[in-house]
C-alpha positions as CSV (number, residue, x, y, z in Angstrom):
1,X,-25.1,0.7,-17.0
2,X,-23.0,-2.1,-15.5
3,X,-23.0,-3.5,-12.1
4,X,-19.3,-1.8,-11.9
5,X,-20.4,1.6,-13.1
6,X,-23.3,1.9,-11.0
7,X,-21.6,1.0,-7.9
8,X,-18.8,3.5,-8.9
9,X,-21.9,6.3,-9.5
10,X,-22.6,5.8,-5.8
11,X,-19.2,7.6,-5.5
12,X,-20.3,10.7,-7.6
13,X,-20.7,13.0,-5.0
14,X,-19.6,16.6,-4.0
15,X,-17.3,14.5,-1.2
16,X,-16.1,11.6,-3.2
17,X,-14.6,11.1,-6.4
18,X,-17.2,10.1,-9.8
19,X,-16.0,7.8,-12.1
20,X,-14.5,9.7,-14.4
21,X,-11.7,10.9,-12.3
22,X,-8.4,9.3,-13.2
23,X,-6.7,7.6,-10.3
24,X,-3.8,10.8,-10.0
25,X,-7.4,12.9,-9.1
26,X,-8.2,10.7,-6.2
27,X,-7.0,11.0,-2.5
28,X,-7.4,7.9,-0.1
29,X,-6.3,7.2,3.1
30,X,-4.8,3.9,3.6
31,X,-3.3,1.5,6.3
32,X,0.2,1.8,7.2
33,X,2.1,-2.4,8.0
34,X,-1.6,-3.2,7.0
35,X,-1.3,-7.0,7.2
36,X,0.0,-6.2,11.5
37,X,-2.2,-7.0,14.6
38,X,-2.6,-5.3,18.0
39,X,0.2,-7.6,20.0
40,X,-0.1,-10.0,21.7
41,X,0.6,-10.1,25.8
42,X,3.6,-12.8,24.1
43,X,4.3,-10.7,21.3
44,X,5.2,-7.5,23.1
45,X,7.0,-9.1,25.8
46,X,9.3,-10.5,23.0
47,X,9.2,-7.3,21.5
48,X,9.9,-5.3,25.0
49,X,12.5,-7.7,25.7
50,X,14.4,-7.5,22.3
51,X,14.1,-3.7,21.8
52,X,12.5,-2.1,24.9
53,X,13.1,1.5,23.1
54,X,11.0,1.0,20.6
55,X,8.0,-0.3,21.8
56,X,5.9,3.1,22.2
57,X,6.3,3.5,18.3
58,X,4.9,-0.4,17.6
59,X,1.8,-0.6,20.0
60,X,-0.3,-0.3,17.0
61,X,-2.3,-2.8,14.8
62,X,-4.9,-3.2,12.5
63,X,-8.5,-5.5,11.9
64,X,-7.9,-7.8,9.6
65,X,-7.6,-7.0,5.8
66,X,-11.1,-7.9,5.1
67,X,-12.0,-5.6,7.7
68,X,-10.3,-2.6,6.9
69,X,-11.5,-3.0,3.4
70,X,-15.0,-2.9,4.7
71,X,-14.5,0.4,6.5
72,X,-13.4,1.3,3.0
73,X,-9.9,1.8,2.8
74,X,-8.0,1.2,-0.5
75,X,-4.5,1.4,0.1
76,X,-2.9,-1.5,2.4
77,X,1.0,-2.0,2.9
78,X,2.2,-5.6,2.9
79,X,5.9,-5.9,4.4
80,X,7.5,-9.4,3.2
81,X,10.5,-11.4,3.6
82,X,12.2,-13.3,1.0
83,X,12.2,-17.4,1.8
84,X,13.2,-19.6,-1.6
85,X,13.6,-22.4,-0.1
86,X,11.1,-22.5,2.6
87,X,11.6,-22.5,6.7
88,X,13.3,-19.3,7.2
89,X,11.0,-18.1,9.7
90,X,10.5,-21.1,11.7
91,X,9.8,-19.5,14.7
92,X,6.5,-18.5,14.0
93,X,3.2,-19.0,15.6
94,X,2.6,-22.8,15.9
95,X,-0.7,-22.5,13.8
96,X,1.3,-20.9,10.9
97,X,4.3,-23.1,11.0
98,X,3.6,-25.3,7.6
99,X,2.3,-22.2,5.8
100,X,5.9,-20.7,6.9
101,X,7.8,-23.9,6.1
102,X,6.8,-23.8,2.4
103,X,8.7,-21.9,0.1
104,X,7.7,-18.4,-1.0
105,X,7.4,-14.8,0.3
106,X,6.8,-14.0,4.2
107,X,4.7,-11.4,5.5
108,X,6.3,-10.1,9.2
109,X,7.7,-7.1,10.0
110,X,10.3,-8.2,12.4
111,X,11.8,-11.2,11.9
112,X,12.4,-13.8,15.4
113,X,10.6,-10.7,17.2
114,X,7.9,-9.0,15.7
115,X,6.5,-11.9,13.7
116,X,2.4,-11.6,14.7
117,X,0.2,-11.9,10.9
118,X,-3.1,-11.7,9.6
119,X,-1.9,-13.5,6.9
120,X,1.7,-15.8,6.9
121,X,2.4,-15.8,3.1
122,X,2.0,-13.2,0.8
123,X,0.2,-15.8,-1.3
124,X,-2.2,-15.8,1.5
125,X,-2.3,-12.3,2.0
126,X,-3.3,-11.9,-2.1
127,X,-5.7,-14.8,-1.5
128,X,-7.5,-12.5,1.2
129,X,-7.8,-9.3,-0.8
130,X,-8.7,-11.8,-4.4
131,X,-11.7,-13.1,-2.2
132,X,-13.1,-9.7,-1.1
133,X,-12.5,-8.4,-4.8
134,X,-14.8,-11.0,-6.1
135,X,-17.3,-10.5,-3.3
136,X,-17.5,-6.9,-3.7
137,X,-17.7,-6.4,-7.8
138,X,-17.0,-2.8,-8.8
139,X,-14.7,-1.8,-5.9
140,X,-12.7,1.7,-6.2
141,X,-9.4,0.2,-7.1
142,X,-7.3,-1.6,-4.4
143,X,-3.6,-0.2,-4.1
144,X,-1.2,-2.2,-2.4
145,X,2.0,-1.6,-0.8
146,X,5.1,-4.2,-1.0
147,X,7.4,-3.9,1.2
148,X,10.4,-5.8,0.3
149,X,12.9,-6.4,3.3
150,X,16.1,-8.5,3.2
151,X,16.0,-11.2,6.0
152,X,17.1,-14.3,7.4
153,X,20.0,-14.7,5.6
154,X,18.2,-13.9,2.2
155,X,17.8,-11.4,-0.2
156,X,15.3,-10.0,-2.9
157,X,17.4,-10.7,-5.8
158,X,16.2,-11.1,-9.6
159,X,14.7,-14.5,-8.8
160,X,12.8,-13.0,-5.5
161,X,11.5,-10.6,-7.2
162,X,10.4,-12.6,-10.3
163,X,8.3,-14.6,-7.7
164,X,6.4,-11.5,-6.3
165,X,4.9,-10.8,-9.6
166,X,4.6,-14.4,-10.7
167,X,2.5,-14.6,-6.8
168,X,0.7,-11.8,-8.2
169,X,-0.4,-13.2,-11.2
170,X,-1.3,-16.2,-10.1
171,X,-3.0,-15.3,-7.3
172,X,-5.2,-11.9,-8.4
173,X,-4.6,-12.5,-11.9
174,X,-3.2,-10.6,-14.7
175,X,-6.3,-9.4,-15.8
176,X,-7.3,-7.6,-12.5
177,X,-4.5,-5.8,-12.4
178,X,-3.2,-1.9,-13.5
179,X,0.4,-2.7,-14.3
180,X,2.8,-0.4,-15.8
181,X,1.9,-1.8,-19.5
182,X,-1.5,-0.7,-18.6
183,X,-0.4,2.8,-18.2
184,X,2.1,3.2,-20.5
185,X,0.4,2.2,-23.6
186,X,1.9,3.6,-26.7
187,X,3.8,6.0,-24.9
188,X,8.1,5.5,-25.0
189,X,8.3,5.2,-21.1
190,X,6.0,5.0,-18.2
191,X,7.2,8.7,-17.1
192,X,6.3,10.5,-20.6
193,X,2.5,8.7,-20.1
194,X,2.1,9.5,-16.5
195,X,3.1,13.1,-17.5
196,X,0.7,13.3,-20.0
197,X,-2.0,11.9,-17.3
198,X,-2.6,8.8,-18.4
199,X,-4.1,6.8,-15.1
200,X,-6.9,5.2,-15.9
201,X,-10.3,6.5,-14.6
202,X,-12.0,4.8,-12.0
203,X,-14.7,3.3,-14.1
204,X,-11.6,2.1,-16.2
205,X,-9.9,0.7,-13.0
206,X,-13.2,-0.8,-11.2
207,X,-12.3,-4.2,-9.7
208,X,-8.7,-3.7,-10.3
209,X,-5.3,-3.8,-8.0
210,X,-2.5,-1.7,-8.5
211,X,0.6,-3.2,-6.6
212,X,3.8,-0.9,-6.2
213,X,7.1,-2.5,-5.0
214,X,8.5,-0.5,-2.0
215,X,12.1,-1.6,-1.7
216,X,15.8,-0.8,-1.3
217,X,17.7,1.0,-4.2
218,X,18.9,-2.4,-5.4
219,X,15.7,-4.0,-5.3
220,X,14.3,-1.2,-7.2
221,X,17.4,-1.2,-9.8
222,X,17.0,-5.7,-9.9
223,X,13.2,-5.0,-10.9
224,X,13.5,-2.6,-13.3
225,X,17.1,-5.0,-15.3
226,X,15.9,-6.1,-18.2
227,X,12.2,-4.7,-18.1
228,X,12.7,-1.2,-19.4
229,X,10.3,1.2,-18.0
230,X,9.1,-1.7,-16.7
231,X,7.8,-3.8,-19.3
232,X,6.3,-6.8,-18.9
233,X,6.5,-6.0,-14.2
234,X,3.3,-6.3,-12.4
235,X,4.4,-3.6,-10.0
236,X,4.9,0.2,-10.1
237,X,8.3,1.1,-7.6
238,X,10.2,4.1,-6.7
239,X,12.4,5.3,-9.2
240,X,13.8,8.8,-9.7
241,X,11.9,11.9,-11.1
242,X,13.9,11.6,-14.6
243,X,14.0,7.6,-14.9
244,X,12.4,6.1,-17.3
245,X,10.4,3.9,-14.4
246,X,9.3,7.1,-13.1
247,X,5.3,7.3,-12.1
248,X,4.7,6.7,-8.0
249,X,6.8,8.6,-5.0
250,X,7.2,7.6,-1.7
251,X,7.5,11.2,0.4
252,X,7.4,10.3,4.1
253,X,7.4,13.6,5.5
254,X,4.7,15.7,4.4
255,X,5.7,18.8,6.4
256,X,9.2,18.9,5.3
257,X,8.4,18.1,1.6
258,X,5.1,19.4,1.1
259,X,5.9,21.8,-1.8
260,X,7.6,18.9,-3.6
261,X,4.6,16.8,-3.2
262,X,2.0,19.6,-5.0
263,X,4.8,19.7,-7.5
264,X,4.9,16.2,-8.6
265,X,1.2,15.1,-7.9
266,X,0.2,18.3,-10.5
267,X,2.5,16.9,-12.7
268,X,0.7,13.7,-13.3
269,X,2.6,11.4,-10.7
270,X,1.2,9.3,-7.8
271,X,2.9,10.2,-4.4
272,X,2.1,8.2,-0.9
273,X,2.7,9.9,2.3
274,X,3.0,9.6,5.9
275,X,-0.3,11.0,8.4
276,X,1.5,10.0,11.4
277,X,4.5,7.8,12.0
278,X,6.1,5.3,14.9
279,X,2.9,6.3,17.3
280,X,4.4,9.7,18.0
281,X,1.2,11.8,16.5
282,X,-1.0,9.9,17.9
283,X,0.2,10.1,21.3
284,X,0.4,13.6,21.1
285,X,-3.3,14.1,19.3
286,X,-0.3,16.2,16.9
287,X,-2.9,16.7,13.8
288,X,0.0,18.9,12.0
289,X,1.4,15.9,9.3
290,X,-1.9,15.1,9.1
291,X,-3.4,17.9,7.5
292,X,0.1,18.7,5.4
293,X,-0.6,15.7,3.9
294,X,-3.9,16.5,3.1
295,X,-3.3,19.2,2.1
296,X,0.1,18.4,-0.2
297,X,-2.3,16.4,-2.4
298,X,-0.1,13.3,-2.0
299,X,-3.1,10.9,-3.4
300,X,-2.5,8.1,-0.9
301,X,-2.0,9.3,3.2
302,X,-1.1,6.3,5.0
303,X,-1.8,5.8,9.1
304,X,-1.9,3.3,12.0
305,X,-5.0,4.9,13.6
306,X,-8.7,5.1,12.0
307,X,-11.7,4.2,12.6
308,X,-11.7,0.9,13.9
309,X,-8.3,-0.1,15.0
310,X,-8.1,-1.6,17.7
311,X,-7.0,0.8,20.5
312,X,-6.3,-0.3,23.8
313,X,-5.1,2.4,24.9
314,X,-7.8,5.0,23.3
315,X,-5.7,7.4,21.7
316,X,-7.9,10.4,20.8
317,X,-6.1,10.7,17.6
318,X,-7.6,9.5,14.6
319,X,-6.6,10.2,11.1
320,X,-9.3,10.9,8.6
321,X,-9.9,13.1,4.7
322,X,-12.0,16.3,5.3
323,X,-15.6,15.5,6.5
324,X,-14.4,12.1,7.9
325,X,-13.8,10.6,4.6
326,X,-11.4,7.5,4.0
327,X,-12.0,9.0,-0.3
328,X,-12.2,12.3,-1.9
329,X,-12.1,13.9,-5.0
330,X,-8.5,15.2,-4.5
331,X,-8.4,19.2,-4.9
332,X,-4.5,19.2,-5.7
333,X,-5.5,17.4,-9.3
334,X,-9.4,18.2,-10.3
335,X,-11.8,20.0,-9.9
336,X,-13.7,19.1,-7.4
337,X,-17.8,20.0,-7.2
């Protein structure tokens, strides 16, 4: 047995998914703005200063990616900001000011005013998760969110976009990674294969990444011109139920759309859903989206409070799978011992 299988046989248990599963049979919870620190005593001054009604819903952060991987989550979100030419962002931190002078993709979530990183670039932030991956042979596959926001005077056009995958492949490598070619195969779109469950297992996927653009409508439609069913991408978006491009949902509500996520994840699609959102759940200890996303089978359940955020505050709240797990076998899609 390999060193990949027989870390991914640790996982063969009555709680967790064995390698044999297929990745629309697994359920994980990941991090929600994953790449986002607790603020700063600066940072939510200028936040408080610049929108004082929304600061309840961002006094959240997270440990660093490394960190969060070690607790063993396996979905992260990475929000960036286009910047071609390099400088956009020029108010950032002092110790990340050359990083953001260069040209490439930002990671921030709101630009002049909620700009606080783990990691500056999303070159950086792929150099992060590329180290752990080759410390930690065999890993579940890593799923991660990008978030493409217009900013600063730019926009993810054609060429923007062209430089997210091109940062992907350079950067994890195209080897690592489960792209849409992956899945497709011989099939005549991406939809028909995921329909006919075609995710690779987890054995098949050990070590791997699977990145899904999370943009706009027109970011979505620029991807997807001139790579149908997207041939030839690195990432997986949103596209509509009947598109060709067709395979991952985003379904923010759980509650409200619950029946329409046990629809599509028994179908063969991926779906990502919210546990909690803007703080208010947590607050409130309100475990109710929580659980309807469990319980939708919606394979990835993102949150901003687990097991080892850091919590100021201490919220009582904390978002977990059944039995405290951060993976399961998912009960929506196989059967689970």
């Amino acid at each position: 047995m390999t060193r990949a299988l027989a870390l991914l046989a640790l996982l063969a248990t009555s709680a967790t998914p064995a390698p044999t599963s297929r990745l629309d049979q697994v359920q994980l919870l990941g991090s929600h703005n994953s790449y986002r620190p607790y603020p700063s005593p600066a940072a939510r001054a200028r936040i408080a200063a610049a929108l004082p009604a929304e600061w309840p819903a961002l006094a959240y952060g997270h440990p660093p990616l490394e960190a969060q991987l070690a607790l063993g989550l396996r979905q992260i979100e990475l929000d960036v900001a286009p910047d071609p030419r390099g400088g956009a962002y020029a108010d950032a931190d002092r110790d990340t000011r050359a990083a953001m002078a260069a040209p490439g993709a930002k990671v921030l979530h709101i630009a002049g005013i909620d700009t606080e990183t783990h990691c500056p670039t999303f070159r950086a932030c792929l150099s992060v998760l590329r180290r752990w991956s080759d410390a930690h042979a065999g890993h579940m596959p890593l799923v991660v969110l990008v978030n493409t926001g217009d900013a600063g005077g730019a926009r993810f056009d054609a060429a923007a976009l062209d430089a997210l995958d091109a940062d992907i492949h350079a950067t994890i490598g195209s080897a690592r990674l489960i792209a849409p070619d992956t899945v497709r195969g011989t099939a005549p779109t991406l939809r028909a294969a995921v329909r006919a469950h075609r995710w690779p297992t987890l054995a098949q996927a050990a070590g791997r990444f699977l990145f899904v653009l999370d943009g706009s409508s027109a970011h979505e439609d620029a991807y997807r011109a001139g790579h149908p069913a997207l041939a030839g991408r690195a990432m997986f978006g949103f596209y509509d139920e009947t598109a060709p491009e067709a395979a991952i949902f985003n379904i923010q509500d759980p509650i409200v759309e619950g029946a329409r996520i046990r629809r599509l994840v028994r179908a063969g699609f991926l779906v990502r859903t919210r546990a909690d959102a803007g703080m208010a759940e947590v607050r409130t200890g309100d475990r109710r989206r929580l659980d309807a996303a469990v319980a939708s089978g919606a394979q990835w359940i993102s949150t901003d409070a687990y097991d080892g955020i850091p919590d100021p505050v201490g919220y009582a709240y904390r978002a977990a799978l059944p039995g405290g797990a951060v993976a399961r076998c998912d009960p929506a899609t196989a059967r689970c011992r």
